[in-house]
N, C-alpha and C positions, 0 to 999 in steps of 0.2 A: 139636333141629333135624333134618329130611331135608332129602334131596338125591340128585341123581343122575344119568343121562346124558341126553342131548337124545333118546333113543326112547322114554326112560322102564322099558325093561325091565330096567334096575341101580339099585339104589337103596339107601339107605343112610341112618341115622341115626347120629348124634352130641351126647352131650351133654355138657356144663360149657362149660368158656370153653377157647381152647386155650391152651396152653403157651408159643407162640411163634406170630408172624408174622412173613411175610419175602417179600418178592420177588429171584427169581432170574435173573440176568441170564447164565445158563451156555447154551451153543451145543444142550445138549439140550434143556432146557428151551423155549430160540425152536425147535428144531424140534417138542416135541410138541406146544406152543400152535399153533403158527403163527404169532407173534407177538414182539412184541421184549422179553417175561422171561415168567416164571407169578406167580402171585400164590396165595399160599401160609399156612395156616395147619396148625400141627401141634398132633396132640391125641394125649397117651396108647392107646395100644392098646384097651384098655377101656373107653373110652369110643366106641369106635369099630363096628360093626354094620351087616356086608351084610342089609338086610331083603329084596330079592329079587333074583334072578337073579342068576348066576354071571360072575366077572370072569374076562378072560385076563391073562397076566400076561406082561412082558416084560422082560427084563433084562441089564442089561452093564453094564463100569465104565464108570463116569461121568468128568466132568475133575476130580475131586477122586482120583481112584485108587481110588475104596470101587464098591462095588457096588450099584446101585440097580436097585431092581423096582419097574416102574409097573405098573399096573393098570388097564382099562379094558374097555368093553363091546364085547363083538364083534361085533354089530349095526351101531351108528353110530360106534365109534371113539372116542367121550369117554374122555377120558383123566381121571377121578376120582382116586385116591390113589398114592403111591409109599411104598415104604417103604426108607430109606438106612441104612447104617452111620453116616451124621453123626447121626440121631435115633433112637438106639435106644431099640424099646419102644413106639415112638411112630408115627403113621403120617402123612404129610406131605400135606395132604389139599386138593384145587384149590379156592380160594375160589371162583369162577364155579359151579361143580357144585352148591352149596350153591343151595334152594328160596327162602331169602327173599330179596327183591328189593332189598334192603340187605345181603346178605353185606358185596359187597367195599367198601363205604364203612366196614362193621367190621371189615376186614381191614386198615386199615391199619397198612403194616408196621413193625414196630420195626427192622428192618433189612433191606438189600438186600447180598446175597450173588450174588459172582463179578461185582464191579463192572469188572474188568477188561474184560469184554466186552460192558458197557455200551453200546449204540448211542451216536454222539457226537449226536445231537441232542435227547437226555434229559439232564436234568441229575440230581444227587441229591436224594432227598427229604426234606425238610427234618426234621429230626432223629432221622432212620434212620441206627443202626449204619452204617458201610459197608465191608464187607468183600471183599479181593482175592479169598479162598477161603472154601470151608465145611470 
């Protein structure tokens, strides 16, 4: 599968299936969406591949206390992959950035993490893990 950011000058393939899905209800996450979680699928390192153009990369601790580096195009701003101390090895990668127009109907997640700051007008997702932290 590719994928990549909304100018098209970062891009990126991946293949097998990943390791994990999950949407994130954590206060960074709604800020680098813009949105009320991310939606999330994590894939082994190696299976992972910038095919062009170079990401910037930004990082600070996170609300779990670990350190997390996103990643995204300097151009337009998409915010494509992170990489955390919660998924070593592995890189945590935006289901939306993903090319086919079915990603995130196959991204549903096996759990939702840092449900504590869950907007109260969402409920949880019917039988997604649901986790206070990662």
């Amino acid at each position: 599968m590719e994928g990549g950011c909304m100018c098209g000058k970062l891009r990126y393939s991946v293949s097998g299936e990943p390791s994990f899905k999950a949407i994130c209800h954590c206060l960074d996450c709604r800020k680098v969406t813009g949105s009320t979680f991310s939606t999330n699928v994590v894939y082994p390192e190696d299976q992972f591949k910038v095919t062009s153009g170079t990401a910037k990369e930004f990082s600070k601790i996170a609300d779990s206390g670990k350190k997390v580096s996103r990643f995204f195009c300097g151009d337009c701003g998409s915010t494509i992959w992170d990489l955390s101390a919660n998924f070593k090895s592995s890189v945590v990668l935006n289901a939306g950035t993903l090319d086919d127009k079915d990603a995130l109907n196959k991204a549903k997640p096996q759990a939702e993490v840092f449900t504590r700051s869950r907007v109260d007008w969402l409920t949880e997702i019917p039988g997604a893990e649901q986790k206070q932290l990662m």
